[in-house]
C-alpha positions in Angstrom: 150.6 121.6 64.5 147.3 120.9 65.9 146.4 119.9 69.3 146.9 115.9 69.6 149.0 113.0 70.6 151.4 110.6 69.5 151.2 107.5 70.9 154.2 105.0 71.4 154.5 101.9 73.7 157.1 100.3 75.2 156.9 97.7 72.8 154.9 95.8 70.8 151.8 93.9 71.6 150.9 96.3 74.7 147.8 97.5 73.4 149.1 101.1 71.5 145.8 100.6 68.6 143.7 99.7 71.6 144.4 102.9 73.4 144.6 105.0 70.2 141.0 103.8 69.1 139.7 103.8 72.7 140.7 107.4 73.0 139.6 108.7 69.5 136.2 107.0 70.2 136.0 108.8 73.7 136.7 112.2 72.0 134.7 111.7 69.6 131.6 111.1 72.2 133.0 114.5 73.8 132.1 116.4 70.6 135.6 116.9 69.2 135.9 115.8 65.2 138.7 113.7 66.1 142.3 113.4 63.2 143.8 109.6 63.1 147.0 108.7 61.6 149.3 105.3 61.6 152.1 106.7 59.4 153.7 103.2 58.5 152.0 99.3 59.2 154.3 96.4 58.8 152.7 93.1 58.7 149.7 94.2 56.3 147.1 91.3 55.0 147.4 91.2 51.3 143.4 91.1 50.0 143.6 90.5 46.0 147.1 92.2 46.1 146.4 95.0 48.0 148.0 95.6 51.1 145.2 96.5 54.1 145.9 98.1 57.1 144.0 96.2 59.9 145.1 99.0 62.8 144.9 102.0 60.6 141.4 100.6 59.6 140.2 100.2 63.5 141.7 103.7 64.2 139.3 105.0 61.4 136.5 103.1 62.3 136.8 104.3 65.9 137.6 107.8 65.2 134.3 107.7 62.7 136.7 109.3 60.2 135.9 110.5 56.5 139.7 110.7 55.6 140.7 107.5 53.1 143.0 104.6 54.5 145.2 105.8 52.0 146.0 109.2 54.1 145.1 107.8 57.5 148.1 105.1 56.5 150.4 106.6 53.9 153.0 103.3 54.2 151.3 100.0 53.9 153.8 97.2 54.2 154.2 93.5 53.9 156.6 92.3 55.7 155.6 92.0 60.0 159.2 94.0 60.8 160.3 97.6 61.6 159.1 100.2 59.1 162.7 100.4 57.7 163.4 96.9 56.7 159.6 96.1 55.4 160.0 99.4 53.3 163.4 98.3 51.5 161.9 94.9 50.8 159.5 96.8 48.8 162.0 99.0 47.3 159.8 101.6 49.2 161.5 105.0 50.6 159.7 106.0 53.5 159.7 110.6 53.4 159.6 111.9 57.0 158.8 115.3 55.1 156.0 114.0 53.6 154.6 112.3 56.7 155.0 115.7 58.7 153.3 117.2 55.9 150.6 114.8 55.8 149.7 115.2 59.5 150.0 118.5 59.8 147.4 119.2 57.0 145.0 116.4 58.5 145.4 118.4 61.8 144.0 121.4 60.3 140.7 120.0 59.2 140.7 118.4 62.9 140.1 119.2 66.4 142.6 116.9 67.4 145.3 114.2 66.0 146.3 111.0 67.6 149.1 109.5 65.9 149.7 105.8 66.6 153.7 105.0 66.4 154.9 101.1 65.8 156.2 99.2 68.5 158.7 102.0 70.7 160.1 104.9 70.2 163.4 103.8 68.7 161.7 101.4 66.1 163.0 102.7 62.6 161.0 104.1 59.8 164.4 104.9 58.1 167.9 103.6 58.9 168.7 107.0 60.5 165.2 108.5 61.3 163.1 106.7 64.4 159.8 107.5 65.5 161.4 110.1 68.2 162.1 112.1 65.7 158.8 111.9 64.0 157.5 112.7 67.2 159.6 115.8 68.0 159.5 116.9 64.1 155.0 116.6 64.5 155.8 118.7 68.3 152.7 116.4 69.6 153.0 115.4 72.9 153.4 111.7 73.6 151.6 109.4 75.6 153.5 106.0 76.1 151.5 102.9 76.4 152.9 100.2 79.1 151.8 96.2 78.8 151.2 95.5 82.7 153.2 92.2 82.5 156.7 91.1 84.9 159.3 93.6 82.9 157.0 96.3 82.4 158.4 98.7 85.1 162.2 98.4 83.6 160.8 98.9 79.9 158.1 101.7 81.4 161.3 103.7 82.7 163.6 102.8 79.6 161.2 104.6 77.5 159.9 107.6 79.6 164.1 108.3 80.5 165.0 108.3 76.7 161.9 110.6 75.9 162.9 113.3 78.3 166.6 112.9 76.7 165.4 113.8 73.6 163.5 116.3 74.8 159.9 115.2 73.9 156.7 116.2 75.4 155.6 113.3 77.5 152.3 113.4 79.2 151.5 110.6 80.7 151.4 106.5 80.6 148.6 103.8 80.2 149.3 100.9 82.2 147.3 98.5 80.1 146.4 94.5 81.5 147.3 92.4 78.4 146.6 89.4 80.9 143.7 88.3 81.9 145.1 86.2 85.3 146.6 88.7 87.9 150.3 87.8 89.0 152.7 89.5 91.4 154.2 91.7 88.5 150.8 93.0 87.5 149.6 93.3 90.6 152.2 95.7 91.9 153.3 97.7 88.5 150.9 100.1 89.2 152.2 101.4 92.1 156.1 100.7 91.1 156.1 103.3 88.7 154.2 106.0 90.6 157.1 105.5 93.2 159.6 105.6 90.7 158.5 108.5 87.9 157.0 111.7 88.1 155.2 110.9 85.0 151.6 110.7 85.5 149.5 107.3 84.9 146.6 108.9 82.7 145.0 105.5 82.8 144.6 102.3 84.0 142.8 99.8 81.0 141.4 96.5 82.0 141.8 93.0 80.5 139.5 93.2 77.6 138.3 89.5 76.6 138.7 89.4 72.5 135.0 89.7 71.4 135.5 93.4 73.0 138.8 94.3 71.7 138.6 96.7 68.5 140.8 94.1 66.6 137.5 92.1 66.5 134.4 94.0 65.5 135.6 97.8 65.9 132.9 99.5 64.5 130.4 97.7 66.7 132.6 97.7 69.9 133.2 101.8 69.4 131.0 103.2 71.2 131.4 100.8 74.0 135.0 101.6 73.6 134.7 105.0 74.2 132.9 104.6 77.8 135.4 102.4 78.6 138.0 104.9 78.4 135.8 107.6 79.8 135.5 105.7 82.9 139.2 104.7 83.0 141.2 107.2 81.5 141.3 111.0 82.7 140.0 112.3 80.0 139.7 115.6 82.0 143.5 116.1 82.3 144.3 114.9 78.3 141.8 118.1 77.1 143.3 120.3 79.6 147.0 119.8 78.6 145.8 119.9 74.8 
């Protein structure tokens, strides 16, 4: 497998696309020809009865990618639940094997993959088969993205304790402000989970107000995108460990 990472979160809506497109774009700037992949999207907007992607489509746009939408997203679902259950209301079979395929031969042509999981790592793209074991199967390390809201530390150390069970490569966290007022919780997350993991914060996003996020205008908001993340992300320490 190429150099690369998958990126999971601790849940949904804590900003996984937002960190996958922020670091593609930053890579990109760095001179790297940069490999995206969202293997499954639930929740899909049906245009003229075809199923469109709208994170796979930013993660393209902000990785400046010449790969279709149809490799970049191989499963485009309907139905806004796991991977599984949207899948068999399409009388869809999601292949692991073909997905490991997939990335593996996108990663050749590539510098670099990031591949953007759905909601944790225990959401199911088959009854049996989670994104752990997509993760483990691709051997690309995993960077976990944290919401910094009140129940991010428990959830932060729930997922980071069941990666290192399964034995999976995890590099770091971004602690990402999906609120734009401070509170106690978010004020003091930060510093929480540096007392209580060895896993290293790789980067600290701010609140982004929506005309800035990439769900918005991605291919404008790119390259502004990318300096954000080269200012708060150590983007030093990903390329070394790569």
């Amino acid at each position: 497998m190429s150099r690369g990472f998958f990126i999971t979160g601790t849940d949904t809506g804590v900003g996984k696309t937002l960190v996958a497109c922020g670091l593609a774009a930053a890579f990109k700037d760095a001179g790297f020809k940069v490999g995206v992949m969202k293997p499954a999207e639930s929740g899909c907007r049906n245009e003229k009865g075809r199923l469109v992607p709208q994170d796979a489509a930013f993660l393209k746009a902000a990785a400046g990618s010449d790969e279709s939408i149809e490799r970049i997203c191989p499963y485009r679902l309907g139905v806004p639940v796991a991977p599984s259950v949207a899948a068999a209301h399409a009388s869809i079979r999601i292949r692991p094997d073909f997905l490991v395929r997939l990335c593996r031969d996108m990663g050749a042509a590539h510098d670099l993959m990031l591949v953007e999981g759905a909601g944790g790592l225990l959401v199911p793209l088959l009854s049996n088969y989670t994104y752990a074991d997509l993760a483990r199967e691709l051997g690309l390390m995993v960077l976990v993205v944290v919401g910094n809201r009140l129940g991010a530390v428990n959830h932060a150390l729930l997922t980071l304790e069941h990666a290192a069970c399964l034995n999976l490569k995890v590099s770091g966290y971004f602690l990402n402000d999906i609120e734009s007022e401070s509170t106690p919780a978010t004020a003091t997350n930060a510093q929480t989970l540096e007392e209580m993991t060895r896993v290293p914060c790789v980067g600290k996003i701010p609140f982004l107000r929506p005309q800035r996020r990439p769900a918005d205008a991605p291919p404008e908001a790119r390259a502004d995108l990318g300096s954000l993340f080269e200012r708060h992300a150590q983007l030093d320490y990903l390329k070394q460990i790569m």
